[in-house]
Every structure is written in structure tokens, then in C-alpha cells.
N, CA, C and O atoms as CSV, one atom per row, in Angstrom:
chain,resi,resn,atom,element,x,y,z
A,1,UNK,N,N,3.092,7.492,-21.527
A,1,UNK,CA,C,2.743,7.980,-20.212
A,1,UNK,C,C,2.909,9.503,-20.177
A,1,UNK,O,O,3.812,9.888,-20.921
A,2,UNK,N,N,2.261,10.479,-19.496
A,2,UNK,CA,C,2.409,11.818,-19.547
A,2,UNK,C,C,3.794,12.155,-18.974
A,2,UNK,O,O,4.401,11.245,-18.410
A,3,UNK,N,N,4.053,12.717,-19.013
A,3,UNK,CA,C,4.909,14.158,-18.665
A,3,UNK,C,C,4.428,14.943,-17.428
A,3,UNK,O,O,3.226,15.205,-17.384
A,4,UNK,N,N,5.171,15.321,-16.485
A,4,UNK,CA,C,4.353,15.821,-16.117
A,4,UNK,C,C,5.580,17.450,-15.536
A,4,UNK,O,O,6.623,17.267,-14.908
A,5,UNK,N,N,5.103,18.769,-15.929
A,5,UNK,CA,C,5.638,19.860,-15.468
A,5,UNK,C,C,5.788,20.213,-14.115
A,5,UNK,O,O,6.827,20.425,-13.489
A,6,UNK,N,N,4.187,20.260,-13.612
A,6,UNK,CA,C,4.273,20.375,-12.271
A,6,UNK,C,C,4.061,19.088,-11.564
A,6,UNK,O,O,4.060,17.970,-12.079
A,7,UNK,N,N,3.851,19.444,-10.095
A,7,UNK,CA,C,3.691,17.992,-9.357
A,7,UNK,C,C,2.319,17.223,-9.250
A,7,UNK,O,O,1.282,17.599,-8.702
A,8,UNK,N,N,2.507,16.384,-9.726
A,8,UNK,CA,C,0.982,15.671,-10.727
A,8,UNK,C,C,-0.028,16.076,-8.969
A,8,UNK,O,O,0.368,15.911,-7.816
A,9,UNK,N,N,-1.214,16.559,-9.415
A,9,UNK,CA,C,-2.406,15.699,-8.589
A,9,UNK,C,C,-2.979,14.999,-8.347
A,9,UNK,O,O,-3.000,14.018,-9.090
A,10,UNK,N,N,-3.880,15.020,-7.083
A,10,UNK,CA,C,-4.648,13.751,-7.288
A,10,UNK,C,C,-5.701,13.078,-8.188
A,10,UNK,O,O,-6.182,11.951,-8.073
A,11,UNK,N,N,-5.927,13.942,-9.026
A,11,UNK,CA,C,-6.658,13.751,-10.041
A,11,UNK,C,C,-5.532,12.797,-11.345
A,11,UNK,O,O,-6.054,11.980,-12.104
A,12,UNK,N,N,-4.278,13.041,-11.381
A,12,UNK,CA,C,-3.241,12.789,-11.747
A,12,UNK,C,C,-2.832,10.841,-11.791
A,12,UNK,O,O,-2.780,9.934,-12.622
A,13,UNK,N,N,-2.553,11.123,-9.796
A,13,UNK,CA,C,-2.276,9.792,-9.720
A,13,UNK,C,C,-3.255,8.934,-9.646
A,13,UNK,O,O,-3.045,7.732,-9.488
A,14,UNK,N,N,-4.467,9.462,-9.754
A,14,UNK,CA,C,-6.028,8.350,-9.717
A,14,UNK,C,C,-5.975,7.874,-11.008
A,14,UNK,O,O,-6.112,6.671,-11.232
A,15,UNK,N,N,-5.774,8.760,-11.966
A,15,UNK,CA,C,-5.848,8.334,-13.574
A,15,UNK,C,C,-4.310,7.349,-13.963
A,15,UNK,O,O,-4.320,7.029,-15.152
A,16,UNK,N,N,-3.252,6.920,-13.324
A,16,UNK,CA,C,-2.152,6.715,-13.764
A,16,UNK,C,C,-2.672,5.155,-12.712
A,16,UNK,O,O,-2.099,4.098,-12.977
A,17,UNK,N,N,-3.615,5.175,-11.722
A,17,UNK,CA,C,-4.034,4.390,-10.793
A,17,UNK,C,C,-5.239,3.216,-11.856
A,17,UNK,O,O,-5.161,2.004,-12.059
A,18,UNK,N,N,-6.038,4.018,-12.226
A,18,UNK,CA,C,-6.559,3.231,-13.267
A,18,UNK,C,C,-5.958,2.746,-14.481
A,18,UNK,O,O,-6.267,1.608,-14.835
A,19,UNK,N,N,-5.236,3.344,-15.108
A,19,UNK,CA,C,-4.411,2.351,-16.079
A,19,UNK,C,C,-3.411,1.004,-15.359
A,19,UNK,O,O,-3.277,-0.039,-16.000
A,20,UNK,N,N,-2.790,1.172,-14.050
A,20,UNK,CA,C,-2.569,0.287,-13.447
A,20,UNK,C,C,-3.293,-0.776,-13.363
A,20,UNK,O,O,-2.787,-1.855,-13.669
A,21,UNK,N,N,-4.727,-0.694,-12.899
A,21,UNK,CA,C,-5.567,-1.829,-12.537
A,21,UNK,C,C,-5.909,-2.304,-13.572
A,21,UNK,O,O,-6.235,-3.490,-13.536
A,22,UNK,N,N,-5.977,-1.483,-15.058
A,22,UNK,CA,C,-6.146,-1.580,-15.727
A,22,UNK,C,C,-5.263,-3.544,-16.385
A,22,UNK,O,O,-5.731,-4.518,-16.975
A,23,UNK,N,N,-4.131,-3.259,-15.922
A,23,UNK,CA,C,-2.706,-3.840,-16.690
A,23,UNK,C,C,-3.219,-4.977,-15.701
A,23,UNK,O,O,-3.051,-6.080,-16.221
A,24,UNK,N,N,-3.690,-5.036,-14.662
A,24,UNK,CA,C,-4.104,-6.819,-13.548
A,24,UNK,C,C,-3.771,-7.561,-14.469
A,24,UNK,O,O,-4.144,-6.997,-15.498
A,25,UNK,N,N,-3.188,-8.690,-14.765
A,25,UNK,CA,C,-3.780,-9.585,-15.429
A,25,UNK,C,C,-5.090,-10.351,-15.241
A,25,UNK,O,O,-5.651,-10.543,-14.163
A,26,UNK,N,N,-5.649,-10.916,-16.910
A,26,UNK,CA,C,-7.340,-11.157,-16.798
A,26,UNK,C,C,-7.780,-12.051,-15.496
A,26,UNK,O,O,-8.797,-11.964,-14.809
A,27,UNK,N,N,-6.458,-13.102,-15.379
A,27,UNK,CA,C,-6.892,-14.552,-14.167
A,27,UNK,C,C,-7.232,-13.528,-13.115
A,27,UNK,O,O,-8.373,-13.268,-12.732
A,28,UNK,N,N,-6.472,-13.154,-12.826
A,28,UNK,CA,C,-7.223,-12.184,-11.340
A,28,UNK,C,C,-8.010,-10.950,-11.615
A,28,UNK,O,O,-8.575,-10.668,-10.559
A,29,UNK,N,N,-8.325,-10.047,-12.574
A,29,UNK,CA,C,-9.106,-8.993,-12.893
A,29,UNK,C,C,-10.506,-9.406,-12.443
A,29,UNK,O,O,-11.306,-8.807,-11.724
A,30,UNK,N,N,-10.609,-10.881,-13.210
A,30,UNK,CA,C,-11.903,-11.225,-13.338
A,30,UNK,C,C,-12.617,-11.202,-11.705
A,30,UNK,O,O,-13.781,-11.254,-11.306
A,31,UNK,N,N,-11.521,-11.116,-11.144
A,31,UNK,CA,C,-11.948,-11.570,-9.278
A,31,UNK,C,C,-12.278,-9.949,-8.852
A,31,UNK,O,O,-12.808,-9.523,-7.826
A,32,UNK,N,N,-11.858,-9.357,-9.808
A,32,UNK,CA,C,-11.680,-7.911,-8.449
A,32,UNK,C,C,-13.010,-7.023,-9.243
A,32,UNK,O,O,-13.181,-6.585,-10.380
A,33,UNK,N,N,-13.777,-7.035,-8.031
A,33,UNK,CA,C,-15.027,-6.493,-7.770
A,33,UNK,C,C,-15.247,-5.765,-6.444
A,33,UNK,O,O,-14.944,-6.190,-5.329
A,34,UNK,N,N,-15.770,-4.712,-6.718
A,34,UNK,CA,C,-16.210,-3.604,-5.962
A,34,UNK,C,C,-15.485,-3.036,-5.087
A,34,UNK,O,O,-15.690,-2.946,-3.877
A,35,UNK,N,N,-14.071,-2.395,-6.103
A,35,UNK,CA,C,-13.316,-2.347,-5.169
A,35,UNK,C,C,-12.942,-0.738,-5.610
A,35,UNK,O,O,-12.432,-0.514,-6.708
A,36,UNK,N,N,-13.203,0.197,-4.786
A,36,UNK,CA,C,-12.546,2.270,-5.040
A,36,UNK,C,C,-11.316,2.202,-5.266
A,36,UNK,O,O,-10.891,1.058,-5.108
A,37,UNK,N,N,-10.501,2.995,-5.593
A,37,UNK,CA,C,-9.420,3.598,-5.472
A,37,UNK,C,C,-9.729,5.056,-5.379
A,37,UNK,O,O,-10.259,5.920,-6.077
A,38,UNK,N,N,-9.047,4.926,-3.972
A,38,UNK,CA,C,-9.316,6.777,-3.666
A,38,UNK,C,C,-7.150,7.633,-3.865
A,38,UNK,O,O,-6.134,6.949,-3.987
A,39,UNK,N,N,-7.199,8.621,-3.834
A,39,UNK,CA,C,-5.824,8.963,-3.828
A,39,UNK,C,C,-6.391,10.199,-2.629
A,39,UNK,O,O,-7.482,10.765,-2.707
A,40,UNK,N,N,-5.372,10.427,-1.559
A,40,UNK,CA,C,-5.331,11.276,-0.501
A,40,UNK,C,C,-3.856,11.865,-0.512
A,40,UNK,O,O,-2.938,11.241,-1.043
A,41,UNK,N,N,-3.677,13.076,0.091
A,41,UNK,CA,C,-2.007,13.437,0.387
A,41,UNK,C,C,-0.842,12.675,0.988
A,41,UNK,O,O,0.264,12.207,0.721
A,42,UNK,N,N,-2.079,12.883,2.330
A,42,UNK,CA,C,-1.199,11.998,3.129
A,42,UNK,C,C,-2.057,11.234,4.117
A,42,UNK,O,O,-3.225,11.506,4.396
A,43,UNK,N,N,-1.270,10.162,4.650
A,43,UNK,CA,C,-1.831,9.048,5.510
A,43,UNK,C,C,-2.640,9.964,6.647
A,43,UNK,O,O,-2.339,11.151,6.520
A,44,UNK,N,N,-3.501,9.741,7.626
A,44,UNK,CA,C,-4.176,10.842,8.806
A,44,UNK,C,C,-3.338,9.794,10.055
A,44,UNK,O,O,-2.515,8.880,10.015
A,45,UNK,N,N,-3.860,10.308,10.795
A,45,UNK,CA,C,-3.013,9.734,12.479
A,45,UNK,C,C,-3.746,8.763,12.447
A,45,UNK,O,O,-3.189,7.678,12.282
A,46,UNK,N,N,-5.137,8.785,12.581
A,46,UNK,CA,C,-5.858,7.056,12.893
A,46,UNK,C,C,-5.129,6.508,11.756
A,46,UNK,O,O,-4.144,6.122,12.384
A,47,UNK,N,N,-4.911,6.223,10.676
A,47,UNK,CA,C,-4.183,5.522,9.451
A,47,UNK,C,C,-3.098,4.931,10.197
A,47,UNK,O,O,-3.159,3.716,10.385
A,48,UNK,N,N,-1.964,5.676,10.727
A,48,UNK,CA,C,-1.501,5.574,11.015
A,48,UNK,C,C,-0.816,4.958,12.622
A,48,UNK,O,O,0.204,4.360,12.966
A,49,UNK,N,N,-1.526,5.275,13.013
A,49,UNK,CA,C,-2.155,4.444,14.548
A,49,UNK,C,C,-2.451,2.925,14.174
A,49,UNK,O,O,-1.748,1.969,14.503
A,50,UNK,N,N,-3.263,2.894,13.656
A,50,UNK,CA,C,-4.086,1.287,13.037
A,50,UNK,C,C,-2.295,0.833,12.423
A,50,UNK,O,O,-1.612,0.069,13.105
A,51,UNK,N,N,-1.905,1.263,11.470
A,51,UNK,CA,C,-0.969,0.899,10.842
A,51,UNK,C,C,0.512,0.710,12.333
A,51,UNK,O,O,1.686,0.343,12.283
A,52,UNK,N,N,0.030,0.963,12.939
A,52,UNK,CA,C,1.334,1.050,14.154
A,52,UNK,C,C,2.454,1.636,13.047
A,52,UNK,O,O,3.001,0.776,12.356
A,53,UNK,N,N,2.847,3.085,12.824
A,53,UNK,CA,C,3.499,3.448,11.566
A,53,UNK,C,C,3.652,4.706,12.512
A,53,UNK,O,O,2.643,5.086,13.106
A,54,UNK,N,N,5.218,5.587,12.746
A,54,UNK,CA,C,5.486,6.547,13.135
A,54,UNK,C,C,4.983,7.705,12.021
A,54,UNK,O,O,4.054,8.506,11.925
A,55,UNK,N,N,6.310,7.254,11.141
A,55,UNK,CA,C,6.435,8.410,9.522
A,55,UNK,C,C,5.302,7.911,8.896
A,55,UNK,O,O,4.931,6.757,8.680
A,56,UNK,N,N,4.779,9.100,8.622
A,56,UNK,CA,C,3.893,8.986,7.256
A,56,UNK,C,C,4.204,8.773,5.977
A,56,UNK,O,O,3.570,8.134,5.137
A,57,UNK,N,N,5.453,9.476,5.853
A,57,UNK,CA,C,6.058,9.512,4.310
A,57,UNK,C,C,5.953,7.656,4.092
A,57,UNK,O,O,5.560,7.229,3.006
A,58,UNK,N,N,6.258,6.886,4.977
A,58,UNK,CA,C,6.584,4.896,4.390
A,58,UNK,C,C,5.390,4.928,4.088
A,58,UNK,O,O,5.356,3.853,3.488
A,59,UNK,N,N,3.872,5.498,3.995
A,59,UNK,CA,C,3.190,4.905,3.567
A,59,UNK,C,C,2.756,5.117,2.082
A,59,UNK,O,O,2.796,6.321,1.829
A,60,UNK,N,N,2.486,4.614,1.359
A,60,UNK,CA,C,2.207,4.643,-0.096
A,60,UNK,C,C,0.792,4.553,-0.875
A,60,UNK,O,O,0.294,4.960,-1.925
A,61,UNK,N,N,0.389,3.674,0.412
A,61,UNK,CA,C,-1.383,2.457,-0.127
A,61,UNK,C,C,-1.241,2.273,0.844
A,61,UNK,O,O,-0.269,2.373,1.593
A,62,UNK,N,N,-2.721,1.817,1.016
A,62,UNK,CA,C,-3.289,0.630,2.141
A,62,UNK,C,C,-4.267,-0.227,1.153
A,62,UNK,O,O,-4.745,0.261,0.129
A,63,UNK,N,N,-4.440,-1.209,1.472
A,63,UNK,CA,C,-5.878,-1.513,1.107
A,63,UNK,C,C,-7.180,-2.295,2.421
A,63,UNK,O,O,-6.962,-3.285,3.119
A,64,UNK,N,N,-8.228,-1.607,2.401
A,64,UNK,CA,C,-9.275,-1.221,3.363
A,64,UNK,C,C,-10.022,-2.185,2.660
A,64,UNK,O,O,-10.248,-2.077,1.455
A,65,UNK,N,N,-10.469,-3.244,3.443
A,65,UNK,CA,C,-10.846,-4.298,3.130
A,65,UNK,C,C,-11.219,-5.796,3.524
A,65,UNK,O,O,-10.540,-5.680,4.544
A,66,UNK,N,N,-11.589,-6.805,3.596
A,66,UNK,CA,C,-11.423,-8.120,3.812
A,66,UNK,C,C,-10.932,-8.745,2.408
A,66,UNK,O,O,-11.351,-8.496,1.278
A,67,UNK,N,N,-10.060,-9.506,2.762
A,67,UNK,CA,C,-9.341,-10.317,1.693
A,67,UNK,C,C,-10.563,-11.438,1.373
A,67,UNK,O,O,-11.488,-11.806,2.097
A,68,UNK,N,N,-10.132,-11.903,-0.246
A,68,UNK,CA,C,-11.131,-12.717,-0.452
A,68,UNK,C,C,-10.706,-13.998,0.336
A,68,UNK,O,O,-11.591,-14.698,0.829
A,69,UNK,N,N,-9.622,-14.277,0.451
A,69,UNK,CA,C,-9.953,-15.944,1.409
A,69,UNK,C,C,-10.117,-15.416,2.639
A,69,UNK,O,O,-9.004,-15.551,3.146
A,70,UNK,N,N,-10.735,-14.960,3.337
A,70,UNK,CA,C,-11.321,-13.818,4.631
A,70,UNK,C,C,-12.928,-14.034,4.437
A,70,UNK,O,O,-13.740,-13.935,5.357
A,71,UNK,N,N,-13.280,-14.378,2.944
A,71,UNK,CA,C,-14.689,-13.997,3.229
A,71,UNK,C,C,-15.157,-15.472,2.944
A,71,UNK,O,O,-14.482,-16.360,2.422
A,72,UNK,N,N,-16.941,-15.578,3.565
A,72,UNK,CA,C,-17.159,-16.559,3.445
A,72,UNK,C,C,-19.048,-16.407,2.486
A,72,UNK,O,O,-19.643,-15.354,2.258
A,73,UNK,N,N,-19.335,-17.279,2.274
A,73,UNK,CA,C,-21.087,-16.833,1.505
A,73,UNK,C,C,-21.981,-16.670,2.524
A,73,UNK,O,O,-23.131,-16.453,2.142
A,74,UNK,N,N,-21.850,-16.698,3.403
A,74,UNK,CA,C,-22.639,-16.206,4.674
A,74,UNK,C,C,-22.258,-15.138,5.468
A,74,UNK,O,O,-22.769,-15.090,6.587
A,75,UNK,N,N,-21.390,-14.173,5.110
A,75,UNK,CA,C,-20.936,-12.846,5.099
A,75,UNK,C,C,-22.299,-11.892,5.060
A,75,UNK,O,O,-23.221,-12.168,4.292
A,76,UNK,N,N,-22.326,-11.248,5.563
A,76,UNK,CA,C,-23.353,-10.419,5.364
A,76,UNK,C,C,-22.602,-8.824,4.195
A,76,UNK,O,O,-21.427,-8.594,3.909
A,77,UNK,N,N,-24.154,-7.871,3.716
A,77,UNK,CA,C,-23.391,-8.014,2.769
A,77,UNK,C,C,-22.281,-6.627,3.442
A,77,UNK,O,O,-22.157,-6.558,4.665
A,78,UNK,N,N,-21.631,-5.728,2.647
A,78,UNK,CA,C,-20.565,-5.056,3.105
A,78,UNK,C,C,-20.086,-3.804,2.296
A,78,UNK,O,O,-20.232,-3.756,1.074
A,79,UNK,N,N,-19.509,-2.793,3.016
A,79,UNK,CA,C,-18.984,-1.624,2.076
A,79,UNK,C,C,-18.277,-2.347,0.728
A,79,UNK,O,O,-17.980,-3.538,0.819
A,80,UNK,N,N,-18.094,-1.844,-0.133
A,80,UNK,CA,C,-16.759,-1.940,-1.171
A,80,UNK,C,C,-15.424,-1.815,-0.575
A,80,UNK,O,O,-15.162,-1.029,0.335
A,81,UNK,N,N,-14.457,-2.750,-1.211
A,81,UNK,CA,C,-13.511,-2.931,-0.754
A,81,UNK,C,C,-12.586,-1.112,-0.915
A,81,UNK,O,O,-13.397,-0.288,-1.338
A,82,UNK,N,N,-11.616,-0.686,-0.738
A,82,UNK,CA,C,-10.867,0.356,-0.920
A,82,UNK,C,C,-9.298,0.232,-1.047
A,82,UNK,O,O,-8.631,-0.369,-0.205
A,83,UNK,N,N,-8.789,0.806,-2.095
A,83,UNK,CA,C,-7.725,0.946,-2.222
A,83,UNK,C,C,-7.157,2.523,-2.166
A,83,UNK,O,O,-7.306,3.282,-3.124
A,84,UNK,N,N,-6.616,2.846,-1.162
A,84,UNK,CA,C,-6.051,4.314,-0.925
A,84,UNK,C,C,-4.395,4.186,-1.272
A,84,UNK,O,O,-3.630,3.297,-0.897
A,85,UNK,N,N,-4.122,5.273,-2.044
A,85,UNK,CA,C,-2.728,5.930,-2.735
A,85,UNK,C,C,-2.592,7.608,-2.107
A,85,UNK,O,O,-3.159,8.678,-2.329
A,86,UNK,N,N,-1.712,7.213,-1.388
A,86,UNK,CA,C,-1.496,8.551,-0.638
A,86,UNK,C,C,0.021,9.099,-1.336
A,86,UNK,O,O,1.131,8.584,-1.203
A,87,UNK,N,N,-0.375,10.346,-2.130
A,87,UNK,CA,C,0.200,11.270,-3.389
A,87,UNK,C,C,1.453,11.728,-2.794
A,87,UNK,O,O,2.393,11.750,-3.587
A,88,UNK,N,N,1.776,12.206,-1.257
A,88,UNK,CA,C,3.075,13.196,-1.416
A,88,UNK,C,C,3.563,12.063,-0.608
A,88,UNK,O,O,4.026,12.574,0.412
A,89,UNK,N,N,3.686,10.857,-0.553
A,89,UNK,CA,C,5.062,9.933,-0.176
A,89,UNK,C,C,5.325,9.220,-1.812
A,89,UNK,O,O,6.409,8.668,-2.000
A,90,UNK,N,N,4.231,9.263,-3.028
A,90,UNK,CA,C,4.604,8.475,-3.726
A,90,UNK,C,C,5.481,9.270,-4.684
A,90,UNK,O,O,6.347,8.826,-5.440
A,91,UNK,N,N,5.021,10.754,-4.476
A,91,UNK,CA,C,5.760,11.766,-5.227
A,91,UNK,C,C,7.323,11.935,-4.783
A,91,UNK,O,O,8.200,12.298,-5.567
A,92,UNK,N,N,7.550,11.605,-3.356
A,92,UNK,CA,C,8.710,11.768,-2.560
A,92,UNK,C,C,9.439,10.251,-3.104
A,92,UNK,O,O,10.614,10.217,-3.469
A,93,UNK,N,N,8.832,9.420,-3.096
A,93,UNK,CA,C,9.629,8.081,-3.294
A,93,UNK,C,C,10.132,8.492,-5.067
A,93,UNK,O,O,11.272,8.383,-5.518
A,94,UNK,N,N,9.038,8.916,-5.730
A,94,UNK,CA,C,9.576,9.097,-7.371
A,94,UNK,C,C,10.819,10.562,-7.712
A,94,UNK,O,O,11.623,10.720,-8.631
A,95,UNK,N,N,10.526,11.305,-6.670
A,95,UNK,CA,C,11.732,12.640,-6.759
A,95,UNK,C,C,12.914,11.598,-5.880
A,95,UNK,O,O,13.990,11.944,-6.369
A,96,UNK,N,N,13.127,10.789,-5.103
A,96,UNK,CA,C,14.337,10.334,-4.719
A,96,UNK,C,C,14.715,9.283,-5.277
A,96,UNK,O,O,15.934,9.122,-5.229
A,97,UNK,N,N,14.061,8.393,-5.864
A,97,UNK,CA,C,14.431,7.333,-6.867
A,97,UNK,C,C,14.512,7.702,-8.388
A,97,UNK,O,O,15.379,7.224,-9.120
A,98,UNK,N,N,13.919,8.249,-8.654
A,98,UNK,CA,C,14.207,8.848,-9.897
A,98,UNK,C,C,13.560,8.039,-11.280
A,98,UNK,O,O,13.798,8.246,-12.470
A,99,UNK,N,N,12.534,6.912,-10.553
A,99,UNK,CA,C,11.625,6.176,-11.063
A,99,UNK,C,C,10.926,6.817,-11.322
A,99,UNK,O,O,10.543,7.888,-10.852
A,100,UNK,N,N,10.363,5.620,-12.987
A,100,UNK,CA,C,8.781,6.353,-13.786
A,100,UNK,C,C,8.287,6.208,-12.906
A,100,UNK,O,O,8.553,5.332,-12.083
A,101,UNK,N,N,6.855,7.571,-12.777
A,101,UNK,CA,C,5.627,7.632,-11.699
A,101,UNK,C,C,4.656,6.799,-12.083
A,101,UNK,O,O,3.755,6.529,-11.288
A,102,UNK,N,N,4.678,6.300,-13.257
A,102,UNK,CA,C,3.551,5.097,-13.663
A,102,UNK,C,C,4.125,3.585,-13.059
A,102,UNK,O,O,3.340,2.653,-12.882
A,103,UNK,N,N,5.112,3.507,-12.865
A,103,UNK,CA,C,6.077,2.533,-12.397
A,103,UNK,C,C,5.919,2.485,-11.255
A,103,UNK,O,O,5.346,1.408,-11.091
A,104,UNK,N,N,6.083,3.082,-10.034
A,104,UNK,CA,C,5.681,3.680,-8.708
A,104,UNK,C,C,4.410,3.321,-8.803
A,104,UNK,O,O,4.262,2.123,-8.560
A,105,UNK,N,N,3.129,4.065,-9.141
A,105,UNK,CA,C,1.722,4.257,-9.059
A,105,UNK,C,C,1.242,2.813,-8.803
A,105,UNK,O,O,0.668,2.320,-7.832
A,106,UNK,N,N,1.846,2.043,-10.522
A,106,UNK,CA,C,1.947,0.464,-10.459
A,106,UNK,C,C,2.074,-0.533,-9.703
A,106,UNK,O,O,1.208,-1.373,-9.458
A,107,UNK,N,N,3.371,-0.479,-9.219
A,107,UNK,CA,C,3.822,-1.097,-8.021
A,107,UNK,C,C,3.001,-1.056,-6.341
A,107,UNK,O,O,3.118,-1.885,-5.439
A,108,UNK,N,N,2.209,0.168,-6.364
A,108,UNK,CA,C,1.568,0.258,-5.403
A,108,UNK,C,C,0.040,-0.057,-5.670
A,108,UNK,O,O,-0.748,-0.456,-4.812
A,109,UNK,N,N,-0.239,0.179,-6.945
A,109,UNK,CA,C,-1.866,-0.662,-6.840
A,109,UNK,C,C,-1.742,-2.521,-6.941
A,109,UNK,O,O,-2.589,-3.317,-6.536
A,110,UNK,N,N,-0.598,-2.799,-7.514
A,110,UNK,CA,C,-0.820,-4.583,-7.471
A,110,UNK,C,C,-0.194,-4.672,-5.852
A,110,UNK,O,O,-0.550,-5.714,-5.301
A,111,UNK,N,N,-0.012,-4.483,-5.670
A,111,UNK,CA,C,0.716,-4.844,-4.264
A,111,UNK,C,C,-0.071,-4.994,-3.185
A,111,UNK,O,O,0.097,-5.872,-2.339
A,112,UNK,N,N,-1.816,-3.329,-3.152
A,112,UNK,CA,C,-2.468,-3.378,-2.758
A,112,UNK,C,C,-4.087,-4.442,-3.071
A,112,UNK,O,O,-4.917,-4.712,-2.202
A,113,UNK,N,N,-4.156,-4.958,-4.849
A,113,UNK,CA,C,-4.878,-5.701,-4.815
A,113,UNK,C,C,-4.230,-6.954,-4.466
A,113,UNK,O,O,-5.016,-7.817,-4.075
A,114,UNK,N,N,-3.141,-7.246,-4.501
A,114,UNK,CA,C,-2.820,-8.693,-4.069
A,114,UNK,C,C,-3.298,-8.599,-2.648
A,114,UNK,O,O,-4.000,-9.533,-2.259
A,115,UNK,N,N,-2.981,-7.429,-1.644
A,115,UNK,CA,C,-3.592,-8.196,-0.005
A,115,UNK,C,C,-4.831,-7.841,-0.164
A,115,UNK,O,O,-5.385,-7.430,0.856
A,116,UNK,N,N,-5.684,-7.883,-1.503
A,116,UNK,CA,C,-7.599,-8.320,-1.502
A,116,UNK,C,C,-7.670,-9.327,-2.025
A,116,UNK,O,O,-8.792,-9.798,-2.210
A,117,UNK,N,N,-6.295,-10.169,-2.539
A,117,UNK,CA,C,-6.265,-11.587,-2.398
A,117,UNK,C,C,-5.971,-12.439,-1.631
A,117,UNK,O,O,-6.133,-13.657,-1.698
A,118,UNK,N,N,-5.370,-11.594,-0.612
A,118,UNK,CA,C,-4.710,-12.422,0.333
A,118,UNK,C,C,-3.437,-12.877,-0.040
A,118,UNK,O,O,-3.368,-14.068,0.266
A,119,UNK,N,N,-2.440,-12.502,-0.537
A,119,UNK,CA,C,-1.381,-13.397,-1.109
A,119,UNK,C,C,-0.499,-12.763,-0.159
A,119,UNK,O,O,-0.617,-11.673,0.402
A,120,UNK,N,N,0.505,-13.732,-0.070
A,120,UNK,CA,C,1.798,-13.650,0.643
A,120,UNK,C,C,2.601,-12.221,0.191
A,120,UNK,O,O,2.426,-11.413,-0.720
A,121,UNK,N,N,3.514,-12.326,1.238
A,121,UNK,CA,C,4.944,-11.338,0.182
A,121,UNK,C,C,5.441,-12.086,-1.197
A,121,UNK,O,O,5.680,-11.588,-2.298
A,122,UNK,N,N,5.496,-13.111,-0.867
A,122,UNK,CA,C,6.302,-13.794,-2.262
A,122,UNK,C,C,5.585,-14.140,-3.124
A,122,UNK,O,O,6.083,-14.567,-4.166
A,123,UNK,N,N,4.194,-14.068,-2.967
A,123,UNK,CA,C,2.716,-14.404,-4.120
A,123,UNK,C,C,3.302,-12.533,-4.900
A,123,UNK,O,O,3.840,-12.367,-5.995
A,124,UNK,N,N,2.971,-11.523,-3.954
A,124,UNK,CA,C,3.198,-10.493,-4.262
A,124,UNK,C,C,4.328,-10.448,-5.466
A,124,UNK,O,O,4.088,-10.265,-6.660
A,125,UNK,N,N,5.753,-10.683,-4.793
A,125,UNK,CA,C,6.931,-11.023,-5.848
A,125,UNK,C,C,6.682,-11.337,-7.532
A,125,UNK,O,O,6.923,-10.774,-8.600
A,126,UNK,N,N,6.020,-12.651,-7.032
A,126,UNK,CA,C,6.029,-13.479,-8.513
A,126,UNK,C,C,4.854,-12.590,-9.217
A,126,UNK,O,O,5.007,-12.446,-10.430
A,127,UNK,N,N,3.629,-11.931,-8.602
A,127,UNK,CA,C,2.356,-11.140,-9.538
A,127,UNK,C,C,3.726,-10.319,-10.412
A,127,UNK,O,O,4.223,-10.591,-11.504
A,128,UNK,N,N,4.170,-8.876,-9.096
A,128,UNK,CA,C,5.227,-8.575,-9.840
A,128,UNK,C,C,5.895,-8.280,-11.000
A,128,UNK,O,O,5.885,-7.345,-11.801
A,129,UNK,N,N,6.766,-9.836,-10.822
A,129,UNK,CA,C,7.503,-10.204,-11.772
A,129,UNK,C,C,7.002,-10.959,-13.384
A,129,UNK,O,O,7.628,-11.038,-14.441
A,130,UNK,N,N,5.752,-11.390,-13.041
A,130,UNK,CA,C,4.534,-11.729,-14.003
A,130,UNK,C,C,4.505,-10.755,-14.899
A,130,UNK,O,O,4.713,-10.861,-16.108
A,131,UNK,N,N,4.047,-9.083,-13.831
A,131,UNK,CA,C,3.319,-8.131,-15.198
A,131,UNK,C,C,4.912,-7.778,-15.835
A,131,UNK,O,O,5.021,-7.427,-17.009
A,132,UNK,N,N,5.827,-7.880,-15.153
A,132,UNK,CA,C,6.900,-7.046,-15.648
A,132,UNK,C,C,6.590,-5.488,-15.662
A,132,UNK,O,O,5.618,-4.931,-15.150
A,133,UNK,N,N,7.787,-4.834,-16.464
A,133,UNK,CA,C,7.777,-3.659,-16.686
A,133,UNK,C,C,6.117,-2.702,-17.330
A,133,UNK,O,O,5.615,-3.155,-18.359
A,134,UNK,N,N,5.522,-1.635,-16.745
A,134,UNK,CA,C,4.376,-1.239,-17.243
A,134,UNK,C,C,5.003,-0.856,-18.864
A,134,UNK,O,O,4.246,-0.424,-19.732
């Protein structure tokens, strides 16, 4: 994993974002279609509004989307799904934890494709605990 001197960009955590999605395992990879990952600074007020969320810094990801058990074949058709990584809370969570940023980055892209599966908190858990350590 890089090194990083200064405080990575977003060009940074998009690329540390794709080796993440990268690591999905295949049973669910094979499902995830048409889906962005964008990286932004920080969350905006509508984000945050929608999110009923005071601090910006708690946010990490969202994912912008309908879950697949949400959709049905008579859906009409629809944007691409989105996964947003917002850079200076994940940078703030990795300068106070003192966690790898690929570890962090990680943790926040499965977390965000699991709710484009729809899975629980504890579906979340066990994905998780599945990939183990990146």
C-alpha cells in the first residue's frame, strides 16, 4: 500500500477506493453493476439534511442508490447507482485512530456496497469479517 507524505487526495482515496472494490468477494462482485465511486471533501448541507446528521466529520460514505432487493424488472430504467467517500472525515478518522488508510478506505466501500445489497448491520458484520484484514 503507498505511503503517503502529504495528505493523500482525492485522486488518492479514489485509487485506494478501487482496490477496495476490487477485494468484494466474487459471490457478490458478480452482482455489482453500474455502480461510481465518487470521493468529495466533505459531506454538503443537503447531504446532510437528507442524512438528518448535525457534524459532518461522522460522515465517511453514503451510498446513493436503490438497493437491489428495492428493485423490481419493471423498474424503469435509472441513473447508476453511487458510492460517495468524503476525504477529510476519513483522513480525520485515520490521523485519530492511527489506522491503515487502506483499512479505513476499505471498511467504508464494503459497508457502502452492502446497503446496494440491502443487508442488515449484522449481514454487514459477517461481509466484514469474511474479507478480513485488506
Amino acid at each position: 500500500m503507498p505511503q503517503f507524505a502529504q495528505p493523500p487526495t482525492l485522486d488518492d482515496i479514489a485509487a485506494l477506493a478501487e482496490l477496495a472494490l476490487a477485494a468484494i468477494p466474487v459471490r457478490l462482485a458478480s452482482h455489482i453493476q453500474n455502480i461510481a465511486i465518487a470521493v468529495e471533501d466533505m459531506p454538503d448541507e443537503e447531504t446532510l439534511r437528507d442524512l438528518s446528521l448535525e457534524e459532518p466529520w461522522e460522515l465517511t460514505g453514503q451510498y446513493c442508490g436503490t438497493p437491489l432487493i428495492e428493485r423490481s424488472v419493471s423498474d424503469i430504467a435509472r441513473q447508476p447507482d453511487l458510492i460517495v467517500l468524503y476525504r477529510k472525515p476519513i483522513l480525520l478518522e485515520w490521523v485519530e485512530t492511527g489506522e491503515d488508510l487502506f483499512s479505513l478506505v476499505s471498511n467504508v466501500v464494503v459497508h457502502e456496497i452492502a446497503h446496494h445489497f440491502g443487508f442488515s448491520d449484522a449481514e454487514i458484520a459477517a461481509l466484514e469479517q469474511e474479507m478480513g484484514p485488506p
